[in-house]
Rosetta silent file (secondary structure, phi, psi, omega in degrees, C-alpha in Angstrom):
SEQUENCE: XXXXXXXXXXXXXXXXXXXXXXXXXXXXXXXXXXXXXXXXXXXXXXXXXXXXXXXXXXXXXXXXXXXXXXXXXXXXXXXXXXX
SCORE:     score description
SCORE:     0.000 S_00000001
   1 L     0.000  -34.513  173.735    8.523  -15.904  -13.763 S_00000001
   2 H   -53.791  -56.928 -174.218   10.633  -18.297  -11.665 S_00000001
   3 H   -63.955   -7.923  155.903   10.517  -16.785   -8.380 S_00000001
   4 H   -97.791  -27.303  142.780    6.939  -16.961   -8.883 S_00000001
   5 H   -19.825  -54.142  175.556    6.841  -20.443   -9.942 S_00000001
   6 H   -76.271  -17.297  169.464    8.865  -21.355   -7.173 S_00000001
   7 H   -46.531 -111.463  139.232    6.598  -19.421   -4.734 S_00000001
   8 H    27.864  -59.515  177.791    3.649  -21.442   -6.109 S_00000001
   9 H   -86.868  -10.088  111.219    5.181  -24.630   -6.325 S_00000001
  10 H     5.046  -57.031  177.080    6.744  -24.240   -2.479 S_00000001
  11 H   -87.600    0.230 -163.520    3.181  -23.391   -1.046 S_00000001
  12 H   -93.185  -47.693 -179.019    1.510  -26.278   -2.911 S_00000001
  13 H   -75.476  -26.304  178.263    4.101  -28.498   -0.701 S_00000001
  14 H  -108.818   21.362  158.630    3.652  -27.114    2.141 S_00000001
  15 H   -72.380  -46.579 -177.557   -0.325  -27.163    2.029 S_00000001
  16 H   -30.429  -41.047  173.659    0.229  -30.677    1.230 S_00000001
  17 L  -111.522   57.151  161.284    1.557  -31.249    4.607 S_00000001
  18 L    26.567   51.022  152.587   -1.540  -28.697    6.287 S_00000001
  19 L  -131.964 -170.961 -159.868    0.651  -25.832    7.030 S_00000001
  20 L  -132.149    9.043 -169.522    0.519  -22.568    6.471 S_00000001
  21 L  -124.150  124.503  162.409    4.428  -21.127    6.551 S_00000001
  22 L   -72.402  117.765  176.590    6.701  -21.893    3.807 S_00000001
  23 L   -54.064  166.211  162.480    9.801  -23.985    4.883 S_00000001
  24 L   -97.168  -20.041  145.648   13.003  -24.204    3.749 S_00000001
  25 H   -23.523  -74.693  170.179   12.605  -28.199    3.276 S_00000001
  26 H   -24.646  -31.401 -149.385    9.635  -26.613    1.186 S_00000001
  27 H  -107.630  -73.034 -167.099   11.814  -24.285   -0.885 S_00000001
  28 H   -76.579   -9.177  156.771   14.291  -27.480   -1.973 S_00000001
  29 H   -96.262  -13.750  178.347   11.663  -29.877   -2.897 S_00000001
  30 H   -86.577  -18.458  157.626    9.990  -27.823   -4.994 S_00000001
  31 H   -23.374  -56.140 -174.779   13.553  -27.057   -6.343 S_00000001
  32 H   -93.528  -14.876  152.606   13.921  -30.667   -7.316 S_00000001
  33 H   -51.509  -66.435 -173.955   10.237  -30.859   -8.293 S_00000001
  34 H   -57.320  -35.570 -173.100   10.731  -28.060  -11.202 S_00000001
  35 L    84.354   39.573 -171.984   14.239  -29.766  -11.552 S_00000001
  36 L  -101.741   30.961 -147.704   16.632  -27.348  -10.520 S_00000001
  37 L   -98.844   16.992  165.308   17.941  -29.864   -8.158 S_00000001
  38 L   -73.866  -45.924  174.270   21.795  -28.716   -9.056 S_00000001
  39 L   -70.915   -4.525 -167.846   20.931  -25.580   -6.734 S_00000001
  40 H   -89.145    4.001  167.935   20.053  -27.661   -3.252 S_00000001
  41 H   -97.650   -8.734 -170.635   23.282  -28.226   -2.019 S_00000001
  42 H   -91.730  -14.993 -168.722   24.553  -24.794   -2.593 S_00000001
  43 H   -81.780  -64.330 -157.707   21.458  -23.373   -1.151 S_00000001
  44 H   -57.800   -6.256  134.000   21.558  -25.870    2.009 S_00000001
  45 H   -25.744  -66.201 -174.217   25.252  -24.511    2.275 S_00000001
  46 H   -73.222  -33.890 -179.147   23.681  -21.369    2.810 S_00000001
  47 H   -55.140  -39.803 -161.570   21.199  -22.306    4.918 S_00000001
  48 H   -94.846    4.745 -161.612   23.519  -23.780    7.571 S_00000001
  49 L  -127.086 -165.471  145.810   26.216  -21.012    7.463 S_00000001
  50 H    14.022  -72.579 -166.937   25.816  -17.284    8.261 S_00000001
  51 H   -48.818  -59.998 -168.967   23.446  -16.230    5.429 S_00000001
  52 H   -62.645  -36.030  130.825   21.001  -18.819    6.497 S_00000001
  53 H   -31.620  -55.005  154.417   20.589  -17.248    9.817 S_00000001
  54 H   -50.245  -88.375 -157.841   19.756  -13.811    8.293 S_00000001
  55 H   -45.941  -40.954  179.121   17.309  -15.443    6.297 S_00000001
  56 H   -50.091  -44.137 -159.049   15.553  -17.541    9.199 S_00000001
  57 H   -97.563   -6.336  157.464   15.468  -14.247   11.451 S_00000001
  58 H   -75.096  -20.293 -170.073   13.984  -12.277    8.317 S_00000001
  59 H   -86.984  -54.888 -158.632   11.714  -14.929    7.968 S_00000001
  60 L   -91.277    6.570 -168.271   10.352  -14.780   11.703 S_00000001
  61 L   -85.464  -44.322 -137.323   10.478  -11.050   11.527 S_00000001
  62 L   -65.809  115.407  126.079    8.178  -11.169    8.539 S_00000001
  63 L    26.323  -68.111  176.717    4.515  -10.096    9.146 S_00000001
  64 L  -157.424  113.409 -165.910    3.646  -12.910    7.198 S_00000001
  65 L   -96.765  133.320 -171.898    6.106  -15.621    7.969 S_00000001
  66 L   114.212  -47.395 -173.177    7.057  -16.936    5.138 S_00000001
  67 H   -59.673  -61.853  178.184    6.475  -14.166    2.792 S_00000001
  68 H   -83.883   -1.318 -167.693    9.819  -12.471    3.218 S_00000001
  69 H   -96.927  -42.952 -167.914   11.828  -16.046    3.814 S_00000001
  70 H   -68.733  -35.350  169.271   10.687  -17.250    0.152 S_00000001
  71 H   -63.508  -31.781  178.409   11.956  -13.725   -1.269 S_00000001
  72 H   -74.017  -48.594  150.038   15.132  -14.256    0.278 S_00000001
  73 H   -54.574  -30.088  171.880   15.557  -17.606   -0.719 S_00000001
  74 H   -65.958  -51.777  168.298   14.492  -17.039   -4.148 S_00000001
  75 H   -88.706    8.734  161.548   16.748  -14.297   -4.909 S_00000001
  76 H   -46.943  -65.603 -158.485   19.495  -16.075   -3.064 S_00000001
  77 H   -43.654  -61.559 -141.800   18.799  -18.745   -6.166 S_00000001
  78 H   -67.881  -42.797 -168.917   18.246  -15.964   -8.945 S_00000001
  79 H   -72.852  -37.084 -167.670   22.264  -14.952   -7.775 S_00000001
  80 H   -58.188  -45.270 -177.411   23.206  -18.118   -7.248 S_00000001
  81 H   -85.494  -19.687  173.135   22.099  -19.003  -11.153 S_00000001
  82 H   -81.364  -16.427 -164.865   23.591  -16.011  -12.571 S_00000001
  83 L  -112.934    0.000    0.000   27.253  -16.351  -10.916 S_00000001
């Protein structure tokens, strides 16, 4: 149920600003909307180091950019909450 919450709230922000590919900007405010805002420095950690590269080039790889970037980040999170 999270990872689809955060799907869901993550596209709500970024129709708000009339796009159509979920961000990673996207991904940590709706983090700190739902209030899970303990996870954004470890995710933007990831984002800037190795990992976050993979995800970015899985992300443009994607079909449907976006689609595979929000799975990655999300179960980034899901490990991230169990460990």
């Amino acid at each position: 149920m999270f990872i689809h919450y955060l799907t869901a709230t993550a596209n709500d922000v970024c129709k708000e600003s009339k796009r159509q590919t979920i961000s990673a900007d996207d991904v940590i405010t709706a983090l700190e909307d739902l209030e899970f805002g303990e996870l954004v420095p470890a995710l933007r950690e990831a984002l800037e180091g190795e990992k976050g590269l993979q995800i970015c080039r899985m992300a443009a790889l994607s079909p449907w950019h976006g689609g595979r970037f929000i799975d990655s980040v999300v179960m980034w999170l899901c490990k991230a909450m169990e460990g």
